[in-house]
C-alpha positions in Angstrom: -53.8 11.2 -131.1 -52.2 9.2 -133.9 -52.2 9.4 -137.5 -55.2 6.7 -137.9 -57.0 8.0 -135.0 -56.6 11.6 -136.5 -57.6 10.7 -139.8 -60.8 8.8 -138.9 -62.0 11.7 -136.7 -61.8 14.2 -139.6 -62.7 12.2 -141.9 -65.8 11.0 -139.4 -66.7 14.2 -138.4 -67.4 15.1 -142.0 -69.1 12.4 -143.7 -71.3 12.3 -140.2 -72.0 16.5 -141.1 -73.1 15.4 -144.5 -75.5 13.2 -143.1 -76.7 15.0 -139.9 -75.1 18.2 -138.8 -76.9 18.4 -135.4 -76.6 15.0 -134.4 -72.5 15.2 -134.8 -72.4 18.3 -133.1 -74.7 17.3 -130.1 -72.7 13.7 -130.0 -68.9 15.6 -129.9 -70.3 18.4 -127.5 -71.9 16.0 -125.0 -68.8 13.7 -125.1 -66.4 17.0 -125.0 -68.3 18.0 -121.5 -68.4 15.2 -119.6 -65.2 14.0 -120.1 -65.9 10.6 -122.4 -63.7 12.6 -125.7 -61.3 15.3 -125.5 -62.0 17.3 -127.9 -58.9 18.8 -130.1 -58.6 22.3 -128.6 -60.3 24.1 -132.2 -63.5 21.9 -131.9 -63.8 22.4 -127.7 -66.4 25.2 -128.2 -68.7 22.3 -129.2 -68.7 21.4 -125.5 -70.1 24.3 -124.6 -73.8 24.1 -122.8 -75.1 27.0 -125.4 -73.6 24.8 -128.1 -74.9 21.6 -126.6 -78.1 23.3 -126.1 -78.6 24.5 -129.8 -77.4 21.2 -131.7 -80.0 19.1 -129.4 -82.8 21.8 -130.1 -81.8 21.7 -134.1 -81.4 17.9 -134.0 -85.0 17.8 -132.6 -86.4 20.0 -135.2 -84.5 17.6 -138.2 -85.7 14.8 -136.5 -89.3 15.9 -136.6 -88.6 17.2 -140.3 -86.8 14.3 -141.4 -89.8 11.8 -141.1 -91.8 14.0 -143.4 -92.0 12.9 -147.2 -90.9 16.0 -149.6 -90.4 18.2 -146.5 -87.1 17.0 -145.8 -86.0 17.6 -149.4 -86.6 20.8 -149.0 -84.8 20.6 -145.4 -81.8 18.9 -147.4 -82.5 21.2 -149.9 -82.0 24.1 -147.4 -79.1 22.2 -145.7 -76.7 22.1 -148.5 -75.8 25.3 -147.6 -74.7 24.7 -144.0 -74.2 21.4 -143.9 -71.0 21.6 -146.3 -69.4 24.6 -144.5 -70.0 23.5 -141.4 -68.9 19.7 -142.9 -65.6 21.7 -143.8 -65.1 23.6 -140.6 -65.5 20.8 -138.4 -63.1 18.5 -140.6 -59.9 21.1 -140.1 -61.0 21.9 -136.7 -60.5 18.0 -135.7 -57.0 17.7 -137.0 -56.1 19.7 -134.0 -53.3 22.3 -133.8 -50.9 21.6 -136.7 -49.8 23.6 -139.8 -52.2 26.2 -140.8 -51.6 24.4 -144.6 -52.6 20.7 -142.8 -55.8 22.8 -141.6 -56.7 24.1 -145.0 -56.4 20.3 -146.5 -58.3 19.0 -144.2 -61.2 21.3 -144.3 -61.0 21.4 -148.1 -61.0 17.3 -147.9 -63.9 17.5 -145.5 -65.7 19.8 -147.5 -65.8 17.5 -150.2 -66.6 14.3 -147.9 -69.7 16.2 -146.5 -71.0 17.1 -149.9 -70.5 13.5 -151.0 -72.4 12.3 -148.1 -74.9 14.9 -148.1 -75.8 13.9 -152.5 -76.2 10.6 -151.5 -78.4 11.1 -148.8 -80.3 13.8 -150.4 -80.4 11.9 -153.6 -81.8 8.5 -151.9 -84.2 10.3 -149.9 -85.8 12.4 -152.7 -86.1 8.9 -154.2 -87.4 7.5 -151.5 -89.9 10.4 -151.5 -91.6 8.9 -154.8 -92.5 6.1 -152.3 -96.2 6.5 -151.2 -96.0 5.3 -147.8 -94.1 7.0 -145.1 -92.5 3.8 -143.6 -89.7 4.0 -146.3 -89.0 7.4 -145.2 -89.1 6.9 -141.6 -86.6 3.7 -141.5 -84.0 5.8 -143.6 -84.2 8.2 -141.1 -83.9 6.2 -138.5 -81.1 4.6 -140.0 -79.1 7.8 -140.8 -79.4 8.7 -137.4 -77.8 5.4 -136.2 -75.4 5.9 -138.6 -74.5 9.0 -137.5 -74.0 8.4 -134.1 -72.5 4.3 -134.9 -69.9 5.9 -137.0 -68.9 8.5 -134.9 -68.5 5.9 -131.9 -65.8 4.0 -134.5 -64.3 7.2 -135.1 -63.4 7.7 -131.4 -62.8 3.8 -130.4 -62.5 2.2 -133.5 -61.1 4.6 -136.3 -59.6 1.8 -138.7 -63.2 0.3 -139.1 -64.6 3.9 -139.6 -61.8 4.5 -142.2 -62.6 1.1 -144.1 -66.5 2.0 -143.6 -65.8 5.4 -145.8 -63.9 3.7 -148.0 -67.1 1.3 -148.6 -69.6 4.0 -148.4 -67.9 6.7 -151.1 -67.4 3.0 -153.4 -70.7 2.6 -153.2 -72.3 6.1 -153.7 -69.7 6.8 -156.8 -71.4 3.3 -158.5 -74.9 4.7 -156.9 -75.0 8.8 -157.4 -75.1 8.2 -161.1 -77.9 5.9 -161.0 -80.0 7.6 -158.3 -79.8 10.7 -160.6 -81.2 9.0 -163.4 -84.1 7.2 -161.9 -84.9 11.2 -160.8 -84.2 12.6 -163.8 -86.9 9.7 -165.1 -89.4 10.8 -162.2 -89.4 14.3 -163.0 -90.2 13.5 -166.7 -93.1 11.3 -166.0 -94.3 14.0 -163.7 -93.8 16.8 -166.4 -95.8 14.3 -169.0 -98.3 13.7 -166.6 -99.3 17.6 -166.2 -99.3 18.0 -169.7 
């Protein structure tokens, strides 16, 4: 693979992780086995039927968990802690066989792209959670889903939209974290004040 082609796939693989570990890992290992990706030889496990199996069963379960108002801040909640390892592994696994160094930079840089897009999702979603209708919270997780599997696709076919995408995305939740953390910070007052 090339340098661009490289970059969007580790870059891809992350911020799609932050967003929806299972459905990245179902969408590389289903690719990886019948022959539509091939997978760089660290991240080829994914193709594995057990592998396959387990994501698919897991994305289920988030895709059932997802659509339910406050539970899936608690799933998110939960899901900071493997979403941003596994954010990290899959990010140096997808450079491929270089440098050991290369692999460490890439998993630290994918590290931190998971957690970014794993705040801004959590962060949107518990605000969406304040919402009392669940049609809010179904259609962004509809739409995360898509996401997931939209920006993946551009990672493999089209990787200098993907990269411009990311470039957009992080743009917009660094001008977006700060407000989203204020309108909960405001939330959780009015709740407090309306207990007391």
């Amino acid at each position: 693979m090339d340098i661009a082609s490289t970059t969007a796939l580790t870059l891809g693989v992350a911020w799609a992780s932050g967003i929806n570990l299972y459905a990245t890992m179902l969408m590389l290992g289903v690719l990886g086995a019948t022959g539509g990706i091939v997978l760089p030889s660290e991240l080829e496990v994914l193709a594995n039927p057990w592998v396959i199996a387990a994501a698919a069963f897991m994305y289920a379960v988030e895709f059932c968990a997802d659509k339910i108002p406050v539970f899936d801040s608690a799933w998110d909640a939960i899901h900071t802690f493997i979403r941003i390892p596994a954010g990290a592994v899959l990010a140096a696994g997808a450079v491929g066989p270089v440098d050991p160094s290369l692999q460490l930079v890439a998993g630290l840089l994918g590290g931190a792209i998971t957690a970014g897009a794993h705040a801004t999702k959590a962060s949107s979603r518990l605000l969406i959670n304040t919402s009392p209708e669940p049609f809010t919270n179904w259609g962004a997780s509809i739409a995360e889903d898509v996401a997931v599997f939209a920006g993946l696709y551009a990672a493999l076919h089209h990787p200098i939209l993907l990269l411009a995408f990311l470039a957009l995305f992080f743009a917009l939740a660094i001008w977006l974290l700060p407000k989203l953390w204020r309108a909960l910070k405001g939330g959780a007052s009015r709740l407090a004040a309306a207990f007391r």
